[in-house]
C-alpha positions in Angstrom: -39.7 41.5 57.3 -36.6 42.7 55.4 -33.3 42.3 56.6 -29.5 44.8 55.2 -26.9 42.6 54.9 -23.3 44.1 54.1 -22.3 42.0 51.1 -18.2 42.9 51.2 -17.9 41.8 55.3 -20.6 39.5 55.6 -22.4 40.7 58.3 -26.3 41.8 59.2 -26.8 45.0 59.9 -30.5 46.3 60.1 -33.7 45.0 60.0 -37.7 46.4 59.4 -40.5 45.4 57.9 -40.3 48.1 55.5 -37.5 47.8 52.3 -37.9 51.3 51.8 -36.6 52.7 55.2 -34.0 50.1 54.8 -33.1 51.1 51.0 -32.8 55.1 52.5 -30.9 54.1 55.7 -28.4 52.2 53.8 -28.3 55.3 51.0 -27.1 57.2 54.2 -24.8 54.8 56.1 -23.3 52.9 53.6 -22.7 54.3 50.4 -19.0 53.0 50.3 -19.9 49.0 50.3 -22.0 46.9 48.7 -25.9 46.0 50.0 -27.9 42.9 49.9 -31.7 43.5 50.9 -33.5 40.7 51.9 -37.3 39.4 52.9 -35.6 37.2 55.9 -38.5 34.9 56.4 -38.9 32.9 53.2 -37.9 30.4 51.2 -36.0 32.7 49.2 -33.6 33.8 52.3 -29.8 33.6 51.3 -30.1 31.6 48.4 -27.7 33.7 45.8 -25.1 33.4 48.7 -22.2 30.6 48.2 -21.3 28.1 51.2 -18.8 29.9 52.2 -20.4 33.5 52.2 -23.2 31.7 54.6 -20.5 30.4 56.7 -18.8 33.8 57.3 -22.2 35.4 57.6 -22.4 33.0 60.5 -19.2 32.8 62.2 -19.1 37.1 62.0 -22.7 37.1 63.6 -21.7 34.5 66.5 -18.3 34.5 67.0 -18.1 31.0 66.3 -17.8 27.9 63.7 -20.2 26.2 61.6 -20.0 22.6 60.5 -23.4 22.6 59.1 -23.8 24.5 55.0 -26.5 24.7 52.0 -30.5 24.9 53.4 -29.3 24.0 57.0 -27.1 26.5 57.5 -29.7 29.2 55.9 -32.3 27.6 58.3 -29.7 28.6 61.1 -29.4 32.0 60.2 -32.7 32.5 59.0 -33.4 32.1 63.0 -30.6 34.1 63.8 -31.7 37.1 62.4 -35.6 36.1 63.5 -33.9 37.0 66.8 -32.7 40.5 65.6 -34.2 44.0 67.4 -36.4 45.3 64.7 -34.5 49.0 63.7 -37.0 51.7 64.9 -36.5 54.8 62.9 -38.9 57.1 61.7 -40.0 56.5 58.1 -39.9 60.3 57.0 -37.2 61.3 58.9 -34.8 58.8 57.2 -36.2 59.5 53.7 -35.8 63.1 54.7 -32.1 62.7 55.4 -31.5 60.3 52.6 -33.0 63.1 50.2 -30.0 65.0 51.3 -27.3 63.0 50.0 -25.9 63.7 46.6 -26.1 60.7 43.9 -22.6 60.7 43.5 -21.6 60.3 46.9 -19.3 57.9 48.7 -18.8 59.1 52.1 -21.2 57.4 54.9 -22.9 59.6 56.7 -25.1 58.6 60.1 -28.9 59.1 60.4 -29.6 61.3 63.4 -32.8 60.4 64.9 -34.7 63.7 65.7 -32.5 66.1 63.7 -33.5 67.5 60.1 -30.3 66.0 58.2 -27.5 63.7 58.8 -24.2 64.0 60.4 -20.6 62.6 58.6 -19.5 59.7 60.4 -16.9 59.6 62.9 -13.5 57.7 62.3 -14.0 55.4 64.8 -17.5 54.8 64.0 -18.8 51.2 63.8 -21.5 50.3 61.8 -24.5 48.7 64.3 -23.6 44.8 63.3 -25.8 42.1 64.7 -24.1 40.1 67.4 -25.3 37.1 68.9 -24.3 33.9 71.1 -25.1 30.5 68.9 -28.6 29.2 69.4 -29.0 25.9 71.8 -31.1 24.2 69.3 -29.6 24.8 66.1 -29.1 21.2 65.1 -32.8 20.9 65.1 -32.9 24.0 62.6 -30.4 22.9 60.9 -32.4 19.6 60.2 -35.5 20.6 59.5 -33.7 23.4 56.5 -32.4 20.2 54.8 -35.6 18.3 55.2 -33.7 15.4 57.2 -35.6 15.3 60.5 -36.1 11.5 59.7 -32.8 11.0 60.6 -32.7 12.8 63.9 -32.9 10.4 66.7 -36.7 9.4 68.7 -36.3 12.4 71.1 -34.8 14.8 68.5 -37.6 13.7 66.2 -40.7 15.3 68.4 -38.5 18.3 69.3 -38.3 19.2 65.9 -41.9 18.7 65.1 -42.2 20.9 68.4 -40.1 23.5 66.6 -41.7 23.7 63.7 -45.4 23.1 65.1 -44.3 26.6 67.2 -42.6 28.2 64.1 -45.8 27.7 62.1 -48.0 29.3 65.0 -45.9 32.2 65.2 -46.0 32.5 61.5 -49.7 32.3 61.4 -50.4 34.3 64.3 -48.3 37.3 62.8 -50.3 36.9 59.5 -53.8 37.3 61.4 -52.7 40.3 63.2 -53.9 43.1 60.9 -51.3 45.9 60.4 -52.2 49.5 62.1 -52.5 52.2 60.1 -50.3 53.6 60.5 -47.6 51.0 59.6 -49.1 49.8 56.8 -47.6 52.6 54.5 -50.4 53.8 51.6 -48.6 53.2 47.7 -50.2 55.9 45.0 -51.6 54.1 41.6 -49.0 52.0 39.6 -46.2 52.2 42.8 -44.5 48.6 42.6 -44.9 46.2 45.4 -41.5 46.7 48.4 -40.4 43.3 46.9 -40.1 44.4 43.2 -38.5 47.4 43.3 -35.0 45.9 42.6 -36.3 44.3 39.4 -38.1 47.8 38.2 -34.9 49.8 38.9 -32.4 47.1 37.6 -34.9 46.2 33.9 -35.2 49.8 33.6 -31.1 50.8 34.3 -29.9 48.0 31.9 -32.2 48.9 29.1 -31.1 52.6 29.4 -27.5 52.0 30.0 -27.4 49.6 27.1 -29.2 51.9 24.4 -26.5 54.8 25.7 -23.9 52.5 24.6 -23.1 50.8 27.9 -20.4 53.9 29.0 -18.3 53.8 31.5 -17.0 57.2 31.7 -18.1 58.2 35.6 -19.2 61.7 34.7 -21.2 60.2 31.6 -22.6 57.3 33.8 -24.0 59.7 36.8 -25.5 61.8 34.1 -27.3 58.9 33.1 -28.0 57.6 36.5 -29.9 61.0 37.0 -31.6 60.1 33.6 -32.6 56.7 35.2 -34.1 57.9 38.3 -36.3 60.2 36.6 -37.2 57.7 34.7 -38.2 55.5 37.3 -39.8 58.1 39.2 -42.2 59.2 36.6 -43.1 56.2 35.0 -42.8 53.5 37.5 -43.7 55.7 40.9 -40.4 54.9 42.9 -38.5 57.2 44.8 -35.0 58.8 43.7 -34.2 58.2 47.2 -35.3 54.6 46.7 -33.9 54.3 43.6 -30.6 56.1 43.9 -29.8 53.1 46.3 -30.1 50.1 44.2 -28.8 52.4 41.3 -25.3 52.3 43.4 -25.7 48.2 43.6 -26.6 47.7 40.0 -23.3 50.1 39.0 -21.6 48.5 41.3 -22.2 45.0 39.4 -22.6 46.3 35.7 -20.0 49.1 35.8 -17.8 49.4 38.3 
């Protein structure tokens, strides 16, 4: 499961089990701040993300203050956004309506569920940011992300093991269930795994961008963005409308 996160307010946005739809939805809705796309149940969760981002990520999901940082306070939101809806868009229809974005654009536009393209968002349109009231057992969480349950008191102790006896059942339960066919999407020959597509696009725009010279000119740099994409598209079987995306991050970071 793969969770948007909007890197310049801190706050979760979307989440779905596929990067892809995530990558297109984001292409459409939020092509004006920067994107962090994460696999939200693993160890990997948060972990480029400083104290302080983790404790804004919290306080603009809840509302609320956090006392607790580092592994516990990942473990925290890691089960915060466990408790996220699941975004329920159709696959094609947002790649459809991505596809009808221009590379160089800025403005957000809002995926219309049903219709053939987007619409331009409204002024006084909101972004769909996860809200949520603080979790009753979050100590425990907290805890058990910094691997200090043996400091927890008798009671605490077997409510943690509890917890994570519960966690792990879940976990493994989800794992036997085998995906439908329908949502277990089919990749051609030599497509990259969901997870890797970030590396492919960013190895392959750094070694282009660098034997061009590293420019900075805009109108030189989306030439070469176009240059990129085809690229990736023919050699390393990922979408323009996947790639144009992540192209926007990695500009944003190299370039911009």
């Amino acid at each position: 499961m793969y969770v948007t996160i909007d890197r310049e307010n801190l706050r979760f946005l979307r989440k779905n089990e596929d990067v892809l739809l995530l990558s297109n939805l984001a292409w459409i809705e939020t092509p004006h701040i920067g994107i962090s796309i994460q696999p939200c149940d693993t160890v990997s969760f948060l972990r480029d993300f400083t104290d302080l981002e983790l404790k804004l990520l919290y306080r603009n999901t809840t509302g609320e203050e956090q006392s607790f940082y580092g592994d516990a306070l990942r473990a925290v939101l890691m089960e915060l956004v466990q408790r996220m809806d699941e975004f329920k868009g159709n696959k094609a229809e947002v790649e459809r309506q991505a596809s009808l974005i221009p590379v160089d654009n800025n403005e957000p536009y809002l995926y219309i569920a049903g219709a053939s393209r987007p619409a331009k968002q409204a002024d006084l349109f909101e972004l769909p940011y996860h809200k949520q009231a603080r979790l009753d057992n979050e100590s425990l969480m907290a805890a058990m992300g910094k691997g200090a349950a043996s400091t927890l008191y008798p009671n605490e102790k077997q409510q943690a093991a509890q917890y994570a006896a519960q966690r792990a059942n879940e976990q493994a339960t989800a794992a036997s269930v085998p995906a439908s066919r329908e949502a277990r999407p089919v990749r051609g020959a030599g497509a990259p795994r969901a997870g890797g597509v970030r590396e492919v696009v960013w190895t392959v725009a750094d070694s282009m961008w660098e034997n061009a010279g590293k420019p900075t000119d805009r109108p030189v740099v989306l030439a070469l963005r176009k240059s990129i994409m085809q690229v990736l598209e023919e050699e390393h079987a990922v979408k323009r409308t996947s790639s144009s995306n992540e192209l926007g991050n990695w500009q944003k970071a190299r370039i911009v």
